[in-house]
Wavefront OBJ file of the C-alpha trace (Angstrom):
o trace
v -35.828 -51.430 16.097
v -39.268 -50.100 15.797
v -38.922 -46.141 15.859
v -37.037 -45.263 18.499
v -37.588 -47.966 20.509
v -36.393 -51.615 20.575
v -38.119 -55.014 21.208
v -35.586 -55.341 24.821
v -36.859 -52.027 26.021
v -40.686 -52.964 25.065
v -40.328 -55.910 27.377
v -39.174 -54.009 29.869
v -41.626 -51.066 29.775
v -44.541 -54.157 29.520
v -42.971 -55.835 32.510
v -42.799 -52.716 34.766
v -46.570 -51.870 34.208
v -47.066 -55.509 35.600
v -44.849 -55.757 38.353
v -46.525 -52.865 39.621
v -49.629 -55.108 40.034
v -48.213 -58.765 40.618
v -44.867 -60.064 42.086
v -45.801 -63.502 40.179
v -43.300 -65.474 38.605
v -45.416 -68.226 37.112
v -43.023 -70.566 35.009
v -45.713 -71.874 32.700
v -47.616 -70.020 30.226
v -51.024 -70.982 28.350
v -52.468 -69.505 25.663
v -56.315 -69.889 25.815
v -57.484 -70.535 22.490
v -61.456 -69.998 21.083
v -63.856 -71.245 22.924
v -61.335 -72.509 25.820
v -62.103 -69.919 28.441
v -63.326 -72.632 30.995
v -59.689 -73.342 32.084
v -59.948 -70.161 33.720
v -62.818 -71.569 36.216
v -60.235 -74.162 37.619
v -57.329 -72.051 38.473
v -57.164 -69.337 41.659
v -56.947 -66.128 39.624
v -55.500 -63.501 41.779
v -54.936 -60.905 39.325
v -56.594 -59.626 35.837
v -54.899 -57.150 33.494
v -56.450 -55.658 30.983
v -54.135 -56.115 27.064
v -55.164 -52.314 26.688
v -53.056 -51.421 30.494
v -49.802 -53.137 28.886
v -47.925 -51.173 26.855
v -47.062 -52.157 23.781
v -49.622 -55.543 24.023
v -51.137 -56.026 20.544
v -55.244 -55.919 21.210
v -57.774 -58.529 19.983
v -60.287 -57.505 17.795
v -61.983 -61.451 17.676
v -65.369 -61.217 19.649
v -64.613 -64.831 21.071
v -61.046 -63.806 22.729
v -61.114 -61.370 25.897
v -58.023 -59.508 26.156
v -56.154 -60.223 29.833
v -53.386 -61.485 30.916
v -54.620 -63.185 34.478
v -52.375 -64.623 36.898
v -52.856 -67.379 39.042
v -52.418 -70.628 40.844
v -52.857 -74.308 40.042
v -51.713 -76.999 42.972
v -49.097 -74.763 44.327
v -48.094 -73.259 40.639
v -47.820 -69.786 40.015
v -49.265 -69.615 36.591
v -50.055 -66.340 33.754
v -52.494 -67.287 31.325
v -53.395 -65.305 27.915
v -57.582 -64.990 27.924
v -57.636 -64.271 24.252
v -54.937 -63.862 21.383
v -54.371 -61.652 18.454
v -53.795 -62.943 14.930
v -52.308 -62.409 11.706
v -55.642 -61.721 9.647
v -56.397 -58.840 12.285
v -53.623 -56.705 10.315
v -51.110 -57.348 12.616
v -47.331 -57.914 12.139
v -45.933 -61.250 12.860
v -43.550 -59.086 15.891
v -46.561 -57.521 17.173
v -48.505 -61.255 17.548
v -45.726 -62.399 19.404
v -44.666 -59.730 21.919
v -46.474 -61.450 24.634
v -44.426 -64.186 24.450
v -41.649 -62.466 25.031
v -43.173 -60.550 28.238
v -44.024 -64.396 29.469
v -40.327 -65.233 29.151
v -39.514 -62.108 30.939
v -41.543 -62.735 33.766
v -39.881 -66.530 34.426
v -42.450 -68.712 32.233
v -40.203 -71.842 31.166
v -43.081 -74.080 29.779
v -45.993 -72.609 27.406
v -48.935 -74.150 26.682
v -50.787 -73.575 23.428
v -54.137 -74.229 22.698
v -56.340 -73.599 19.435
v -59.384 -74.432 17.494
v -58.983 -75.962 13.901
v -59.885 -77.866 11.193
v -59.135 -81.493 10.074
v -57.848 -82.645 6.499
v -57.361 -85.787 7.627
v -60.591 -87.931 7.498
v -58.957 -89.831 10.298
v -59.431 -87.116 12.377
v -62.891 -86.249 13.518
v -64.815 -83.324 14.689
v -65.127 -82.792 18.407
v -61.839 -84.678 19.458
v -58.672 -83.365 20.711
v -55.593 -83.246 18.625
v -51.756 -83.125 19.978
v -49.381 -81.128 18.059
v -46.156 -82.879 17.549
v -45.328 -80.881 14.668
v -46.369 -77.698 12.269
v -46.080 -75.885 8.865
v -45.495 -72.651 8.569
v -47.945 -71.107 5.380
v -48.466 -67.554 6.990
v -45.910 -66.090 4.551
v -43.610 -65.001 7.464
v -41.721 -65.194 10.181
v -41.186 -63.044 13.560
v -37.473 -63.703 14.034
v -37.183 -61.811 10.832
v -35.218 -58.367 11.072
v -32.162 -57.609 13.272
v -31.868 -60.168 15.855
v -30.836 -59.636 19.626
v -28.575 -62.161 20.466
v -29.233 -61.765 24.069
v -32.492 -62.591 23.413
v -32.381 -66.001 21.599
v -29.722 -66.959 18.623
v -29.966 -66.046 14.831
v -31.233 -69.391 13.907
v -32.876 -70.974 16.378
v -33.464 -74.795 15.896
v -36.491 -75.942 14.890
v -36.128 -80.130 15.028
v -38.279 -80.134 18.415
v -41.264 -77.655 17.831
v -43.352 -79.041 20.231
v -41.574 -81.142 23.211
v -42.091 -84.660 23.665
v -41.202 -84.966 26.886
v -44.308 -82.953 27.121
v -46.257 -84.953 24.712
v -45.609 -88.198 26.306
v -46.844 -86.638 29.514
v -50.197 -85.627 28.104
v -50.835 -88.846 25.990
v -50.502 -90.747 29.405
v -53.101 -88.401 30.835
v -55.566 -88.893 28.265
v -54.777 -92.779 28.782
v -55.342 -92.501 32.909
v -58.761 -90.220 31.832
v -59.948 -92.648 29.418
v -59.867 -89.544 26.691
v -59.007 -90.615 23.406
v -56.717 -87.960 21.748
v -55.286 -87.579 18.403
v -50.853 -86.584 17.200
v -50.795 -84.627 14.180
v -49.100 -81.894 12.311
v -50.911 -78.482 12.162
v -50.464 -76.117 9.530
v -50.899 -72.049 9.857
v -52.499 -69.927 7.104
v -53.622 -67.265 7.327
v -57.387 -66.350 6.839
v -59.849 -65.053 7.545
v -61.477 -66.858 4.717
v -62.156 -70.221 5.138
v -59.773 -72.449 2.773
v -61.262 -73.751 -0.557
v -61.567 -77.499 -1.588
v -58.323 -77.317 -3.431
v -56.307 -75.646 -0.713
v -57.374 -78.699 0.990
v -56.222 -81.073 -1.008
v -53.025 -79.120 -1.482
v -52.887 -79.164 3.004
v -53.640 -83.003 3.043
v -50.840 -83.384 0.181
v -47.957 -81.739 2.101
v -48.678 -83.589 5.292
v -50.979 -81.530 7.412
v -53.282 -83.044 9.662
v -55.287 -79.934 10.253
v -55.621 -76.224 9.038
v -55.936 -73.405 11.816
v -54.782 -69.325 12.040
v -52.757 -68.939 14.811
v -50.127 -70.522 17.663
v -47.251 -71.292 14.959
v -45.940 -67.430 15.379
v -46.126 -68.135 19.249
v -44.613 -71.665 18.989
v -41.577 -70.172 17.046
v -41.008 -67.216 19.589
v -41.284 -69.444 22.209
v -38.398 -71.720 20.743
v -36.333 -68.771 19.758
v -36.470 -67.793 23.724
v -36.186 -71.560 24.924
v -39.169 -72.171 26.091
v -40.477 -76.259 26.212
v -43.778 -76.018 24.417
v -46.877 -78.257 24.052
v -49.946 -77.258 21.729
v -53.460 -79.099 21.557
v -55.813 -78.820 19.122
v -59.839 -78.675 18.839
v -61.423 -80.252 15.866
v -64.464 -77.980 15.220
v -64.833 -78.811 11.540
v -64.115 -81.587 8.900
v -62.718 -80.046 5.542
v -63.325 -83.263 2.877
v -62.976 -80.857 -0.183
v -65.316 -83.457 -1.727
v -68.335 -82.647 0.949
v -67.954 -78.968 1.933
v -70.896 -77.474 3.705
v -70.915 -73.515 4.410
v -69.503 -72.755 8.207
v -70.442 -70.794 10.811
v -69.097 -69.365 13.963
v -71.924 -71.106 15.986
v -70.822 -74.211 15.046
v -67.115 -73.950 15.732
v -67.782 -72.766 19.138
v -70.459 -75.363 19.854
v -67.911 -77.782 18.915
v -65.151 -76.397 20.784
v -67.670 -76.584 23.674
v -68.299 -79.928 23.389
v -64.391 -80.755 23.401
v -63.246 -77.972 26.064
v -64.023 -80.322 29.424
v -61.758 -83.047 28.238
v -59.085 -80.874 26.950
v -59.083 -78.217 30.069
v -59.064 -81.807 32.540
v -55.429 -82.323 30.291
v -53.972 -79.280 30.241
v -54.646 -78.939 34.280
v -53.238 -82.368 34.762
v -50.292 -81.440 32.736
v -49.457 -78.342 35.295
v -49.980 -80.492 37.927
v -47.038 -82.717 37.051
v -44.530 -80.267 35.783
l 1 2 3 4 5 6 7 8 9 10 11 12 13 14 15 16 17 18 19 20 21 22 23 24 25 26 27 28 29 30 31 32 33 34 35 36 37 38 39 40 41 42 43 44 45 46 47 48 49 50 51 52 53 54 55 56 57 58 59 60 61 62 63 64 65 66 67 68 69 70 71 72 73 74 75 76 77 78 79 80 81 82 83 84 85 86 87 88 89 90 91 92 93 94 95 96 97 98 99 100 101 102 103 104 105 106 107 108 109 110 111 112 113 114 115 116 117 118 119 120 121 122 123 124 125 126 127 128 129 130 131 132 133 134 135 136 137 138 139 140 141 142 143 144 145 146 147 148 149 150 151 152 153 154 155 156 157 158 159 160 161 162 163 164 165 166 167 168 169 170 171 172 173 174 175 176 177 178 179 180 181 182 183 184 185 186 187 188 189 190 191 192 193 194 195 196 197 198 199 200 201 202 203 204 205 206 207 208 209 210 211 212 213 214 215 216 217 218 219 220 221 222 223 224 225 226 227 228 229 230 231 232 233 234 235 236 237 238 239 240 241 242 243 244 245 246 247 248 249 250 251 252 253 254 255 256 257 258 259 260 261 262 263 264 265 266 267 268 269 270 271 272 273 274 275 276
């Protein structure tokens, strides 16, 4: 419970408010990550809510993420997308991050799509290429299935062994092969900024197994599980980190690199609704 009013019954107050604008009942969610607004321009939006006309829907405070939930269509597909996402380093609790994943699974989504912009520590990995997340550590220092749990919600302790689905996975990895798009698998690992990481976080990150560093979608990725959703997560490279050639880095470069990427990895993620 948060004050006198529990996580159920904030659903269901969010899902009112949008019912009174859209009957939708898209069954797969995406999560528009930086610099990935040009999915938008391929899918039949039919309606736009503003974050600050849901109640309870934690705001963005990240110039580069817009704040609506937009609803639309993609070959047939009744589809609600997230234009913009709040994050840890903006002060908010892990619950609060993850509230509109629970008002997704309320409205019918089944299948979430994550996207994100990050960093590689593996020198295997380049800048500007697309990376598939079959797997992720958890270094935000929490967890939003901690407190009391509502069991008819999702169970106590939810299973973790599948993070990211590989049914889903598969799928994508043969698009990329069909597109001629070469595409990376890693493991991503969430901290939680907003400073950069230094050299010898790095080398700590490229130590434990992580393929790349970012700030966000883990929180999601676990809510999403906890509710029983099949989820798939793709990753920008916008930076290398080689803690032995670190160069200062600016926001103008991430999004120039996410720019460069975003054609190839919007072309995937549309294919990938297509064909579920």
């Amino acid at each position: 419970m948060e004050g006198n009013i529990s996580l159920k019954e904030k659903i269901e107050q969010a899902v009112r408010k949008i019912r009174k604008i859209t009957d939708s009942q898209p069954k797969i969610g995406v999560i528009l990550g930086t610099g990935l607004g040009g999915a938008v321009d391929k899918i039949s939006i039919s309606h736009k809510i503003s974050y600050t006309d849901i109640p309870h829907f934690p705001l963005s405070t990240v110039e580069t993420h817009a704040g609506n939930l937009l609803f639309g269509k993609e070959n047939g597909k009744d589809i609600v997308l997230m234009q913009g996402r709040t994050h840890y380093y903006e002060g908010y609790s892990m619950k609060e991050i993850t509230f509109p994943i629970y008002v997704m699974k309320a409205l019918g989504v089944q299948y979430l799509i994550i996207s994100n912009t990050c960093g590689s520590v593996n020198p295997l990995i380049p800048r500007s290429s697309i990376m598939i997340m079959d797997d992720h550590i958890n270094l935000l220092g929490g967890n939003p299935l901690i407190g009391r749990n509502d069991d008819s919600l999702g169970p106590r302790f939810p299973d973790m062994s599948e993070p990211y689905s590989k049914l889903l996975i598969k799928m994508a990895e043969d698009i990329a092969l069909e597109e001629k798009i070469k595409v990376y698998r890693g493991v991503y690992a969430a901290m939680t900024g907003p400073s950069i990481e230094t050299r010898a976080e790095y080398r700590m990150l490229r130590a434990i197994g992580a393929d790349v560093v970012g700030m966000s979608t883990v929180p999601e990725d676990i809510v999403a599980k906890y509710l029983g959703m099949e989820v798939f997560g793709a990753s920008i490279i916008t930076d290398e980190c080689n803690p032995d050639a670190l160069v200062p880095l600016s926001l103008a470069e991430i999004l120039a690199a996410a720019k460069e990427v975003e054609p190839n990895l919007v072309k995937i993620i549309i294919k990938l609704i297509e064909k579920l």
